[in-house]
Each structure stands twice: as C-alpha cells, then as structure tokens.
Backbone as XML, in Angstrom:
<?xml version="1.0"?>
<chain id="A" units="angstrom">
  <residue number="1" name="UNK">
    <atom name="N" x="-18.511" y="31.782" z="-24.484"/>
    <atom name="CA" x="-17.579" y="31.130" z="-23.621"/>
    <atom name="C" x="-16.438" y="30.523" z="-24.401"/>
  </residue>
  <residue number="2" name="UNK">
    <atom name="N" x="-15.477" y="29.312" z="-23.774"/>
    <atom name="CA" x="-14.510" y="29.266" z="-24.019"/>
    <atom name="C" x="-14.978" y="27.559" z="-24.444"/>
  </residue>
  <residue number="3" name="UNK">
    <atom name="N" x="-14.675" y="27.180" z="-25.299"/>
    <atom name="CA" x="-14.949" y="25.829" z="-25.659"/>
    <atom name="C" x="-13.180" y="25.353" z="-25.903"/>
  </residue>
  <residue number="4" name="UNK">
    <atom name="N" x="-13.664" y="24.059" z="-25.282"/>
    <atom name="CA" x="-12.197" y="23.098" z="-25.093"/>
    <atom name="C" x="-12.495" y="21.913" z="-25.554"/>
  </residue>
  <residue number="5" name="UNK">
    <atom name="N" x="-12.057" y="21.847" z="-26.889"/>
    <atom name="CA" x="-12.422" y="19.821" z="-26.708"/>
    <atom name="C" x="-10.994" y="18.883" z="-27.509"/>
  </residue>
  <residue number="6" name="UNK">
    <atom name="N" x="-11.335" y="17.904" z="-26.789"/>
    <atom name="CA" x="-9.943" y="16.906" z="-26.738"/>
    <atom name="C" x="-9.900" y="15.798" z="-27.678"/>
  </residue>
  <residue number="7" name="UNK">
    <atom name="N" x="-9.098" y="15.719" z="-29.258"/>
    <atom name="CA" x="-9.727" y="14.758" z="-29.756"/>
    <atom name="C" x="-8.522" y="13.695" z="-30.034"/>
  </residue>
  <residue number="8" name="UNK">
    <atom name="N" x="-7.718" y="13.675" z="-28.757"/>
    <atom name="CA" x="-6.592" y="13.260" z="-28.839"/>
    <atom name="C" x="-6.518" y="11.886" z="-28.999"/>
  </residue>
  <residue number="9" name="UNK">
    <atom name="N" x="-7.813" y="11.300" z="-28.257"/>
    <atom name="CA" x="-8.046" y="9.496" z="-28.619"/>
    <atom name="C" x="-9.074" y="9.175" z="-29.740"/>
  </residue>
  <residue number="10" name="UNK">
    <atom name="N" x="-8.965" y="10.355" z="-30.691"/>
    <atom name="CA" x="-10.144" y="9.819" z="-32.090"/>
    <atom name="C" x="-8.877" y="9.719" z="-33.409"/>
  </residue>
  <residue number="11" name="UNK">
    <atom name="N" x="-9.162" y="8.620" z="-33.409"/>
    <atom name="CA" x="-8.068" y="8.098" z="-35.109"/>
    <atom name="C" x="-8.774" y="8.894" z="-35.930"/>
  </residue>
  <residue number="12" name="UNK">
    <atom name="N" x="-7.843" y="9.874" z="-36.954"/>
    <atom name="CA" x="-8.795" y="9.920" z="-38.074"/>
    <atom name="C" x="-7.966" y="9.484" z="-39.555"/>
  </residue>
  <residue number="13" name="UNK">
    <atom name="N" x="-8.533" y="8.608" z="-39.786"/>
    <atom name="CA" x="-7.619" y="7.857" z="-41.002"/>
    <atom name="C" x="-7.938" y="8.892" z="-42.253"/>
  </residue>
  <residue number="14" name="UNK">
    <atom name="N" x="-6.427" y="9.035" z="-43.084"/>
    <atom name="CA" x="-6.427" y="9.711" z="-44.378"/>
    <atom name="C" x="-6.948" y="8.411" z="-45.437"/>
  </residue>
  <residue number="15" name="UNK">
    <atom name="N" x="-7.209" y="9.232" z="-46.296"/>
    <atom name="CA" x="-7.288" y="8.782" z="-47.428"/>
    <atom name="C" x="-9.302" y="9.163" z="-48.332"/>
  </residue>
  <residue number="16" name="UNK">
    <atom name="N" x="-10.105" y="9.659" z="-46.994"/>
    <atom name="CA" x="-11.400" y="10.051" z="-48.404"/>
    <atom name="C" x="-10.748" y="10.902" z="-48.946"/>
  </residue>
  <residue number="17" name="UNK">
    <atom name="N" x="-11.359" y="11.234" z="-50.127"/>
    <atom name="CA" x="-10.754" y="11.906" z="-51.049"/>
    <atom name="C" x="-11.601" y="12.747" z="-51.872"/>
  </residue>
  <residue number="18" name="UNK">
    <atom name="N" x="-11.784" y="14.261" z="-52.037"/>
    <atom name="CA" x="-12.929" y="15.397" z="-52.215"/>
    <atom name="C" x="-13.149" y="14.259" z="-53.870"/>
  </residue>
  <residue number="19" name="UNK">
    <atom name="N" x="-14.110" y="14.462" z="-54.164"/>
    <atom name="CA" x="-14.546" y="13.558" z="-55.684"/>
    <atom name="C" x="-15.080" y="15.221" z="-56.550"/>
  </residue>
  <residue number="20" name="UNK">
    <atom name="N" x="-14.835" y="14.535" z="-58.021"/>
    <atom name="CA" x="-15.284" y="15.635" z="-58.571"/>
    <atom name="C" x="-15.875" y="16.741" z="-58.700"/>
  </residue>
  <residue number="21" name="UNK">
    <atom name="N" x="-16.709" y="16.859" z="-57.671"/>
    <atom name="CA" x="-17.454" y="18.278" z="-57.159"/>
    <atom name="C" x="-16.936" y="18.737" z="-56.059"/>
  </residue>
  <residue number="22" name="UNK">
    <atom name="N" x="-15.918" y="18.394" z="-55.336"/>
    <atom name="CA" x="-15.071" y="18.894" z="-54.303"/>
    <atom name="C" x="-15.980" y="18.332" z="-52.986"/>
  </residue>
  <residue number="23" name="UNK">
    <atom name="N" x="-16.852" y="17.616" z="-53.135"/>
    <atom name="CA" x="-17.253" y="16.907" z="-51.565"/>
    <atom name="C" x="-16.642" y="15.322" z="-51.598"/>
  </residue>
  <residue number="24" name="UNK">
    <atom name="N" x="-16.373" y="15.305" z="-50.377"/>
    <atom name="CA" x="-16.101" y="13.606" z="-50.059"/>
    <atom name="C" x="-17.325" y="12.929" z="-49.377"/>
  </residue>
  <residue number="25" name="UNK">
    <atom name="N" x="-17.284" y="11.835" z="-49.648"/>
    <atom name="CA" x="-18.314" y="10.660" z="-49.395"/>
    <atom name="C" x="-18.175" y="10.223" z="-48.031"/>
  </residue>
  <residue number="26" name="UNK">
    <atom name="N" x="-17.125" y="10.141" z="-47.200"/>
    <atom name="CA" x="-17.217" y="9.755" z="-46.307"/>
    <atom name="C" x="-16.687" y="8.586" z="-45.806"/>
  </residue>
  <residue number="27" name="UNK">
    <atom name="N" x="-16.384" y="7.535" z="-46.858"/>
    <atom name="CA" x="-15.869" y="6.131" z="-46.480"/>
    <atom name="C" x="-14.375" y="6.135" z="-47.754"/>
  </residue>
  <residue number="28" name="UNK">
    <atom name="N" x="-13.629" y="5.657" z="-47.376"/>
    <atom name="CA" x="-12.415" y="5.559" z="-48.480"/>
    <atom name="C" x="-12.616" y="3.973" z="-48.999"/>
  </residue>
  <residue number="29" name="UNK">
    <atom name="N" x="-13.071" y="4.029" z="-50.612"/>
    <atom name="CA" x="-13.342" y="3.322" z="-51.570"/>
    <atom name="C" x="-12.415" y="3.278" z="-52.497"/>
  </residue>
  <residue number="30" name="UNK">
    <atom name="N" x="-12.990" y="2.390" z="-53.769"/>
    <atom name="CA" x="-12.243" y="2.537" z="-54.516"/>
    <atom name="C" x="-11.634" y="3.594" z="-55.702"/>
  </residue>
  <residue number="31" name="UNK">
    <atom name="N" x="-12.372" y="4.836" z="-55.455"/>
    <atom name="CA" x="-12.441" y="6.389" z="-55.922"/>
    <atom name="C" x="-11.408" y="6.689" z="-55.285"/>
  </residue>
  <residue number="32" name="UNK">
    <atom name="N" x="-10.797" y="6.372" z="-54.150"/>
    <atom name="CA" x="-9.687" y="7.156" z="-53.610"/>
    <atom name="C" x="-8.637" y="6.186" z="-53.933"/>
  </residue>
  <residue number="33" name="UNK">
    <atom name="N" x="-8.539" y="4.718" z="-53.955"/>
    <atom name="CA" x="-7.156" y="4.260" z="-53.957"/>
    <atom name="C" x="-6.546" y="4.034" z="-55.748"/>
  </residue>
  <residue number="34" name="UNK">
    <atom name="N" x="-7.707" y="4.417" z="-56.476"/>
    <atom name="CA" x="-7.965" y="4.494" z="-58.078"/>
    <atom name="C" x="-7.231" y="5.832" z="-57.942"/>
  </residue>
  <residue number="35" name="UNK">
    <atom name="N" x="-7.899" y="7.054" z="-57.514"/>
    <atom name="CA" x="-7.619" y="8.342" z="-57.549"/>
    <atom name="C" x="-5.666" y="8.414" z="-57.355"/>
  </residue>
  <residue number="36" name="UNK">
    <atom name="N" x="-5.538" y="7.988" z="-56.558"/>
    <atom name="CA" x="-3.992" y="7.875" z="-56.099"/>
    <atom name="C" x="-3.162" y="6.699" z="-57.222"/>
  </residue>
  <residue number="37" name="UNK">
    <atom name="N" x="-3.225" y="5.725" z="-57.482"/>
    <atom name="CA" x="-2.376" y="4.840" z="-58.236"/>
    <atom name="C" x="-2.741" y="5.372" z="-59.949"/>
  </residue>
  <residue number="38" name="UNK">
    <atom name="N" x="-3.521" y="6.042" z="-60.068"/>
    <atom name="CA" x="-3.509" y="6.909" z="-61.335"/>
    <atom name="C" x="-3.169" y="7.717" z="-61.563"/>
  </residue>
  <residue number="39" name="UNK">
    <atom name="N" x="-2.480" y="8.259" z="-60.229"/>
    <atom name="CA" x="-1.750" y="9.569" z="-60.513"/>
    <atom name="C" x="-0.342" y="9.359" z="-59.631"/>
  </residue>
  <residue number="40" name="UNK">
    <atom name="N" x="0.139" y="8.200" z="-59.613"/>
    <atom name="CA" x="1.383" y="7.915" z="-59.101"/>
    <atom name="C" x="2.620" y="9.077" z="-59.716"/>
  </residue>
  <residue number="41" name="UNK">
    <atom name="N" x="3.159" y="9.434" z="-59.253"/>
    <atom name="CA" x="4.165" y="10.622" z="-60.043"/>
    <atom name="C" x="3.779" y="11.576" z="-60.360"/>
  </residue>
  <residue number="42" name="UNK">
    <atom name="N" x="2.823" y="12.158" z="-59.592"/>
    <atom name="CA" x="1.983" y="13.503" z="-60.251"/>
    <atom name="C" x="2.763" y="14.528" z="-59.209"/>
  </residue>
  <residue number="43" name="UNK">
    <atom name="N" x="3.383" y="15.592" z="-59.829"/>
    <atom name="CA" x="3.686" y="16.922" z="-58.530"/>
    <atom name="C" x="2.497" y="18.266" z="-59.492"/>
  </residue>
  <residue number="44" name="UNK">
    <atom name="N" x="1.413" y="17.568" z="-60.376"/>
    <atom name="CA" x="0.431" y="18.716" z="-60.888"/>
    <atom name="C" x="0.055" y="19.181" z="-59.538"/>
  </residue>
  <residue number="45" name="UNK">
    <atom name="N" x="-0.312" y="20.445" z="-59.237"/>
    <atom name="CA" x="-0.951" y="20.378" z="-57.900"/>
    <atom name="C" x="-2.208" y="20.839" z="-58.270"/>
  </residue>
  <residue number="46" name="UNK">
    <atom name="N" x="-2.813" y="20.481" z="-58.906"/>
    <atom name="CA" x="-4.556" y="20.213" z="-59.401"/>
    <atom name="C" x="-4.735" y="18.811" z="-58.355"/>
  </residue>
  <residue number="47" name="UNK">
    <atom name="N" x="-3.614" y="17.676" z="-59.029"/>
    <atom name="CA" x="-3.460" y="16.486" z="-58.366"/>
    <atom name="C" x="-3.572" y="16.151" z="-57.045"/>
  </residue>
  <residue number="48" name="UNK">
    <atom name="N" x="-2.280" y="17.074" z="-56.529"/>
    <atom name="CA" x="-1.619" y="16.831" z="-55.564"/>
    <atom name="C" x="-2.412" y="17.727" z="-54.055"/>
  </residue>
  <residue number="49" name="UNK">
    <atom name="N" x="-3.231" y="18.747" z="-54.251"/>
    <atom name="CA" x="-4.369" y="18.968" z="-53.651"/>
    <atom name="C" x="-4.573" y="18.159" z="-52.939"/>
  </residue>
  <residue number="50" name="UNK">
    <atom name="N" x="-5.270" y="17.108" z="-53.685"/>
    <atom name="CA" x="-6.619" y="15.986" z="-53.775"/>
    <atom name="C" x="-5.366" y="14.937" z="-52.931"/>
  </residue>
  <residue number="51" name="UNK">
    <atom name="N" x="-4.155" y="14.391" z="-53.528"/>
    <atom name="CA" x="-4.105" y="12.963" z="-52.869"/>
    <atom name="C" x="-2.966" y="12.978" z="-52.530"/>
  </residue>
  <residue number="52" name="UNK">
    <atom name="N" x="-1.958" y="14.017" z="-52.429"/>
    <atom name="CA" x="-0.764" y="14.036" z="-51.346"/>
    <atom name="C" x="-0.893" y="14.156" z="-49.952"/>
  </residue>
  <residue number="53" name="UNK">
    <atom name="N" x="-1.275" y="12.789" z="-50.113"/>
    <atom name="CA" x="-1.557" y="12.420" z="-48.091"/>
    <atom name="C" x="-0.192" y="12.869" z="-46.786"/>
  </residue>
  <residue number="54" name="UNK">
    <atom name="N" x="0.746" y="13.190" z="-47.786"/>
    <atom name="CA" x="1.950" y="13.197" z="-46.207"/>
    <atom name="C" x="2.304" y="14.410" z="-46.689"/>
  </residue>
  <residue number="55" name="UNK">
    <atom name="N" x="1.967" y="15.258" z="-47.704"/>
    <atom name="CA" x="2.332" y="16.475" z="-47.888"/>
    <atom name="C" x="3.730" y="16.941" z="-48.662"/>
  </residue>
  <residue number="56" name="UNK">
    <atom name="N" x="4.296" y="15.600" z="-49.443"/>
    <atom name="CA" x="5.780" y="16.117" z="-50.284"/>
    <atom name="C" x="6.055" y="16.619" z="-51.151"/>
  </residue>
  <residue number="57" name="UNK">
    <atom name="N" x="4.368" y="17.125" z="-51.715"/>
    <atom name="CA" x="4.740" y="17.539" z="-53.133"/>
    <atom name="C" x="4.527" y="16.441" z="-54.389"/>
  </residue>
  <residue number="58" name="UNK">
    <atom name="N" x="4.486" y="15.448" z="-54.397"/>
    <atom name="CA" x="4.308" y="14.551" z="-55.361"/>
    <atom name="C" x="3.175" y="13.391" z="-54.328"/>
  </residue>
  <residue number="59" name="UNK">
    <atom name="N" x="2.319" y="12.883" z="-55.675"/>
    <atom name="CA" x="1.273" y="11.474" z="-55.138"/>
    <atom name="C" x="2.647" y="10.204" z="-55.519"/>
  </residue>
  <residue number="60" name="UNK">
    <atom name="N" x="3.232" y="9.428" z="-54.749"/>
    <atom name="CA" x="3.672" y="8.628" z="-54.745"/>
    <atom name="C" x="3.055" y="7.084" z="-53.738"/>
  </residue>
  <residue number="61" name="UNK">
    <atom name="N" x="4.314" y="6.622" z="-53.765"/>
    <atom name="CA" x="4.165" y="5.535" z="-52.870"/>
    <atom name="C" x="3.497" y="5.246" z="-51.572"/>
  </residue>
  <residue number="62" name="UNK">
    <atom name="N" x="4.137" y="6.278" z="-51.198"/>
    <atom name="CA" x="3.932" y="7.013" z="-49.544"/>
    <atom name="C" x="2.285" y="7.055" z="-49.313"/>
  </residue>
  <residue number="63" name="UNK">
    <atom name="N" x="1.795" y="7.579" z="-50.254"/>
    <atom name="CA" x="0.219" y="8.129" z="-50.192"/>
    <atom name="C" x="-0.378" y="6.933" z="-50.676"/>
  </residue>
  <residue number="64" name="UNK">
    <atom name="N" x="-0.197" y="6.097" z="-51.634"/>
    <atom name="CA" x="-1.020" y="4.715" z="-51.508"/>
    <atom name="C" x="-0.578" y="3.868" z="-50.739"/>
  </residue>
  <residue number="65" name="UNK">
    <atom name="N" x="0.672" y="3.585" z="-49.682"/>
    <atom name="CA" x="0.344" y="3.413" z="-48.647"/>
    <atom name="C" x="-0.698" y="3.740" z="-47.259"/>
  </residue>
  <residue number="66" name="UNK">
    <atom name="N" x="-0.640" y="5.317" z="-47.649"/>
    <atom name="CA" x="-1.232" y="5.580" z="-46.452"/>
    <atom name="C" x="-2.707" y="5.001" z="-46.382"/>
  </residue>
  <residue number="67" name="UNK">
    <atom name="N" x="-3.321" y="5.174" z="-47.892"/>
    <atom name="CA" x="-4.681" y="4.602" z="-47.938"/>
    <atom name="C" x="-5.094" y="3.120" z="-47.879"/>
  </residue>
  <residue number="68" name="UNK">
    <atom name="N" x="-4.046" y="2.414" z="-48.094"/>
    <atom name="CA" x="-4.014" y="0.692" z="-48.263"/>
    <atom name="C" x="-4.310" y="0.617" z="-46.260"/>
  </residue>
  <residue number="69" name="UNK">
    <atom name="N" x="-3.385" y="1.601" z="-45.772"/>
    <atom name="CA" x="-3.310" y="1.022" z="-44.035"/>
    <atom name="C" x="-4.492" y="1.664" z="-43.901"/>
  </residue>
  <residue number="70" name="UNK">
    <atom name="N" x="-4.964" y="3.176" z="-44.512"/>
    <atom name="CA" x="-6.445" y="3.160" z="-43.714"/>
    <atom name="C" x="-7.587" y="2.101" z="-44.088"/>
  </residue>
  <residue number="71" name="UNK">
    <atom name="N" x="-7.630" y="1.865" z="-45.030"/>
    <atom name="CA" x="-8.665" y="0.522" z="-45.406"/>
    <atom name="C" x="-8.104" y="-0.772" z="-44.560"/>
  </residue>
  <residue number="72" name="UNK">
    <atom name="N" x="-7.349" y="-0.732" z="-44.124"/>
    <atom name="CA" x="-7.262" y="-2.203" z="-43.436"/>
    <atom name="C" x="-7.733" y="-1.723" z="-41.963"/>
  </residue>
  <residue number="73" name="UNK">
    <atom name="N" x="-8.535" y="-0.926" z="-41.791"/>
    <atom name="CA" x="-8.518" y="-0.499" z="-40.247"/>
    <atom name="C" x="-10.318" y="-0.696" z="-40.186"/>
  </residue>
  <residue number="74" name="UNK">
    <atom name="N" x="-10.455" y="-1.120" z="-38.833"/>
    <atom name="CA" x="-12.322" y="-1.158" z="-39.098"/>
    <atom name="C" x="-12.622" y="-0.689" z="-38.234"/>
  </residue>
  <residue number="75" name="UNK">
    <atom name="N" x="-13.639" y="0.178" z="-38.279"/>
    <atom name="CA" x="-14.119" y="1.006" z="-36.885"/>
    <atom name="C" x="-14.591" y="0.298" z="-35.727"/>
  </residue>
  <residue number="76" name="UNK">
    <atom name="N" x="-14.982" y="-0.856" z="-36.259"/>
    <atom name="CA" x="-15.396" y="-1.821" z="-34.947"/>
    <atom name="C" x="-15.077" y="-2.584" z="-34.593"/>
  </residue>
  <residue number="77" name="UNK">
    <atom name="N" x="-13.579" y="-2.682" z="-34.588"/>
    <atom name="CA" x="-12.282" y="-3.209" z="-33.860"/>
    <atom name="C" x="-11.875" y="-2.915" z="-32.524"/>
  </residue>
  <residue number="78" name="UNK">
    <atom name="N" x="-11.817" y="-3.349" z="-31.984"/>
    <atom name="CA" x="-11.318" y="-3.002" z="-30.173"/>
    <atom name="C" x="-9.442" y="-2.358" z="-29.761"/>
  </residue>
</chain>
C-alpha cells in the first residue's frame, strides 16, 4: 500500500553528530559542540560531512550556533 505520514509538527534539532565510527549517540553533548569549535574554519570535507549544519561549505559560526540553540531546547518543554 501507500504509506503517508506527516512529520510536520516533530522538531528535529541539528547538531548529534556521527562520532568516530560513523554512528551517533543520540543526544547532542559535548562531542558535538567540541567537534564543531575545533574545527571552526574547516571547508576539509572529511570535516565538513560531519558538522556543516546549514550546508555552506565551511564549519563556522553558523553551525555552532545552530548546536548552542539545539542544546538550549528540552524535550519536555510545552
């Protein structure tokens, strides 16, 4: 059959981040906001894979923003 599903009211915050064996953990720690401010100015795309959150080509500013606002967010907030 034809499956339809709507995930238009589920937030999904960026920022886990695949860890050395290419799986992610599941919660964004300090492995991901380490991962990103250590590679501030990186356009390697070994790097940039892993932690160019808005997609420009370089891990900058932009992308440890994005992870600073997903950590301030709590799932069991109203």
């Amino acid at each position: 059959g034809d499956n339809s599903l709507d995930f238009s009211k589920i937030i999904q915050l960026a920022g886990d981040l695949p860890q050395a064996d290419g799986k992610q953990n599941g919660i964004i720690d300090a492995y991901d906001t380490t991962f990103i401010r250590q590679n501030l100015g990186s356009s390697d795309a070994g790097k940039t894979n892993i932690g160019d959150l808005n997609y420009d080509g370089i891990i900058d500013s932009q992308d440890y923003s994005i992870v600073l606002q997903s950590l301030s967010i709590k799932y069991d907030e109203e």
